[in-house]
RODO-2510 file (C-alpha; in nm, 4 decimals, decimal comma):
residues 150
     n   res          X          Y          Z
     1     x     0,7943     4,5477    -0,4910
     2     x     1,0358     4,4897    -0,1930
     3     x     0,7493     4,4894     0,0329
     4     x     0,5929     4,1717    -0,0836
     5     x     0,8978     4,0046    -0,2315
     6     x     0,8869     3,7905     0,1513
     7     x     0,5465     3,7371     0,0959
     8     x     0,5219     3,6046    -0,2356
     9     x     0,8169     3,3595    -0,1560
    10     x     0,6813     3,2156     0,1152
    11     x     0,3378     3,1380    -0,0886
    12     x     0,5908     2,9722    -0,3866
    13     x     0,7609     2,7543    -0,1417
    14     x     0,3780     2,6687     0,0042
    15     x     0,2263     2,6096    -0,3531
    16     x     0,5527     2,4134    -0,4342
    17     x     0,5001     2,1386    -0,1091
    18     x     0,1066     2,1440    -0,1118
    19     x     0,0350     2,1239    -0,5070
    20     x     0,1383     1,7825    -0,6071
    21     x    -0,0350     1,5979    -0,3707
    22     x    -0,3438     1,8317    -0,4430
    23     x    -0,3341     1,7568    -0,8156
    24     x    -0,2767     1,3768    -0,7972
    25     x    -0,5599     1,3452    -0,5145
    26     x    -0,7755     1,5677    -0,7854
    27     x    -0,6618     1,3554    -1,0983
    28     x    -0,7602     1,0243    -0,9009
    29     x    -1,1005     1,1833    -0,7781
    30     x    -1,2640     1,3499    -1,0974
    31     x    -1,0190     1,1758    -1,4094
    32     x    -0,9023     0,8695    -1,3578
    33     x    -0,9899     0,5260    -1,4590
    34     x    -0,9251     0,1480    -1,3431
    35     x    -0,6033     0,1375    -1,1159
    36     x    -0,5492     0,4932    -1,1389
    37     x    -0,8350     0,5463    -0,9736
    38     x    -0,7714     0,3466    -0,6559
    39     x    -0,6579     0,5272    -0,3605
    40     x    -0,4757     0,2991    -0,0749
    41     x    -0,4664     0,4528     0,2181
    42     x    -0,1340     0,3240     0,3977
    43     x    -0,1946     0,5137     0,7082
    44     x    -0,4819     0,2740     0,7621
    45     x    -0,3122    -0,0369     0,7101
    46     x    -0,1245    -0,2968     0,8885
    47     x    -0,0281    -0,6273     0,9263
    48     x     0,1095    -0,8309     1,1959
    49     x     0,2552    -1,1453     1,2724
    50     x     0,2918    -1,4737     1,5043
    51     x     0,4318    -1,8161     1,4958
    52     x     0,1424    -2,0480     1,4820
    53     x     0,3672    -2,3644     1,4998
    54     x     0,7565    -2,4743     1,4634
    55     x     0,7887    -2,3666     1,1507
    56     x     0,4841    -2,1671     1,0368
    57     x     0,4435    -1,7799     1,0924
    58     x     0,0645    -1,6849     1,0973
    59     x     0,0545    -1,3694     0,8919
    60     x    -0,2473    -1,1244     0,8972
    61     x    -0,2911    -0,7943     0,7035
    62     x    -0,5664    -0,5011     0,6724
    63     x    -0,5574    -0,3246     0,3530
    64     x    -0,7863    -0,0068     0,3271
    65     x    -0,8657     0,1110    -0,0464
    66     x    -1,1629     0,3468    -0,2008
    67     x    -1,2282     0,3342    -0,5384
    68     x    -1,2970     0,6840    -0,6650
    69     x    -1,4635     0,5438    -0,9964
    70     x    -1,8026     0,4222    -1,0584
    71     x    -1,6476     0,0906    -1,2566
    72     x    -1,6474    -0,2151    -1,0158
    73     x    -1,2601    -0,3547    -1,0370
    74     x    -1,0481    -0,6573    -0,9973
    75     x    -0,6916    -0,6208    -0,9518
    76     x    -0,4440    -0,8213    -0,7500
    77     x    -0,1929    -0,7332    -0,4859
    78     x     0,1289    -0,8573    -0,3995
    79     x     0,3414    -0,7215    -0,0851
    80     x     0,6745    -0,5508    -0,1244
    81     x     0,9480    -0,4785     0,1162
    82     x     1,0911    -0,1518     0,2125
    83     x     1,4475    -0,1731     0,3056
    84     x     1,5578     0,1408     0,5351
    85     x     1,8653    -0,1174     0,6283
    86     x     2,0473    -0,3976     0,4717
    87     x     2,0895    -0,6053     0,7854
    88     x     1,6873    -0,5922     0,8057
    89     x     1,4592    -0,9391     0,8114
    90     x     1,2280    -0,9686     0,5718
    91     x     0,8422    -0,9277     0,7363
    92     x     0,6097    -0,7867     0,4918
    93     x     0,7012    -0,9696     0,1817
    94     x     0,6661    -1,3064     0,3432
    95     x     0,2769    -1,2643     0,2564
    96     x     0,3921    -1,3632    -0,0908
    97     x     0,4996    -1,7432    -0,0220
    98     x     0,1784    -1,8557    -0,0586
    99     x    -0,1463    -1,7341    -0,3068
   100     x     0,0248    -1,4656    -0,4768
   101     x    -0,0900    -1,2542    -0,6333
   102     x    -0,4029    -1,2137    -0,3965
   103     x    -0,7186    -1,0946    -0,5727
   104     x    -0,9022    -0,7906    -0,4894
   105     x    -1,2752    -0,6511    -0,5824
   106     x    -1,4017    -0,3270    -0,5315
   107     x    -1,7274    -0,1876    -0,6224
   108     x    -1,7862     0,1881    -0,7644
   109     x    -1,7008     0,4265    -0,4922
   110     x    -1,6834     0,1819    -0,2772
   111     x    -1,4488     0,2287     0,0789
   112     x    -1,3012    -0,1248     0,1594
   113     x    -1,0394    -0,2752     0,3953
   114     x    -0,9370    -0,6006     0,2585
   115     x    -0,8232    -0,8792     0,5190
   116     x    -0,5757    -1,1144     0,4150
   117     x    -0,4663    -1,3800     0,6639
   118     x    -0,2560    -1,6531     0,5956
   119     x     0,0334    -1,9185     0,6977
   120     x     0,3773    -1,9359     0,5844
   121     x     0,6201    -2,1966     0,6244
   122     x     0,9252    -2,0710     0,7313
   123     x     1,1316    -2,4013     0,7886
   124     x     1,3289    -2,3123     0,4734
   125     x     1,3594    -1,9764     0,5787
   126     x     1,7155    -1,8583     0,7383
   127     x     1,6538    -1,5735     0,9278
   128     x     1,2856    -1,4848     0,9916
   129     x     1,0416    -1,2818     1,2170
   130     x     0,8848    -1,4604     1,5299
   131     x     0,5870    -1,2054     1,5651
   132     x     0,5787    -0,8863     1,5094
   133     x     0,4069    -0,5943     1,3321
   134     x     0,4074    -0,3627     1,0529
   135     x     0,2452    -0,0440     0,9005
   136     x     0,3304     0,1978     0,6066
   137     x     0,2835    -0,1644     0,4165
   138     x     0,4020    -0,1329     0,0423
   139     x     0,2224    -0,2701    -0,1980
   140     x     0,1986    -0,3269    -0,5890
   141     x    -0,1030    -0,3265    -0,7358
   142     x    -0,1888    -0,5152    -1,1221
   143     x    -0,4632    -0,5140    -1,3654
   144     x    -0,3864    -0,6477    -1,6789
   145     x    -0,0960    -0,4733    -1,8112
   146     x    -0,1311    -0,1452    -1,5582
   147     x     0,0788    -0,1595    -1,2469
   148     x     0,1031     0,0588    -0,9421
   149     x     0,3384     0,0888    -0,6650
   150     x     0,1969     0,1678    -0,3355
***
């Protein structure tokens, strides 16, 4: 028993870190419906930013999602901010001072990336970003009375 107690540790800890993310990618592959089924793949998306004007900050994202069901969906999307520190401007969540919540269609198993571009006045806006850019993007995600946070 000694001889593989090292062993069969070493495949717990493995199974422990690897198994989640297996079952949720399985769940939202083979079993789930609407939102659930939705993957967004942050890796893949971005957005970035650039004064356009005085007081208006042109504001462009990319938003890659696959829909793993065969149901065509409409959802919308609204951008949320991530705040490693307090003292941090506000970049990503600007998007929402305009057509929130933005609408999104996807067809059955259909891989999209969905541009949004738009500008923001920032004249009322104390301390904001000049240009920059921004990835790991976190969004939320609505369809009738389901939400996700991405």
């Amino acid at each position: 028993m000694k001889k593989y107690y090292k062993r069969a540790v070493l495949i717990a800890i493995i199974l422990v870190v690897l198994l989640p993310q297996m079952l949720i990618s399985s769940y939202q592959k083979t079993i789930a419906t609407g939102i659930y089924a939705v993957f967004y793949d942050r890796e893949a998306s971005y957005c970035e930013f650039e004064m356009v004007g005085e007081s208006t900050l042109g504001g462009e994202c990319e938003l890659s999602f696959e829909n793993y069901s065969t149901d065509d969906l409409q959802y919308t999307l609204e951008f949320q901010e991530s705040y490693p520190f307090e003292d941090e401007v506000p970049m990503v969540s600007l998007m929402n001072h305009n057509k929130v919540p933005y609408e999104v269609s996807i067809e059955g198993k259909e891989k999209k990336v969905v541009k949004i571009k738009t500008n923001i006045d920032v004249s009322n806006i104390e301390n904001h970003v000049e240009g920059g850019s921004a990835s790991d993007i976190n969004i939320i995600i609505r369809s009738g009375d389901k939400i996700r946070k991405l």
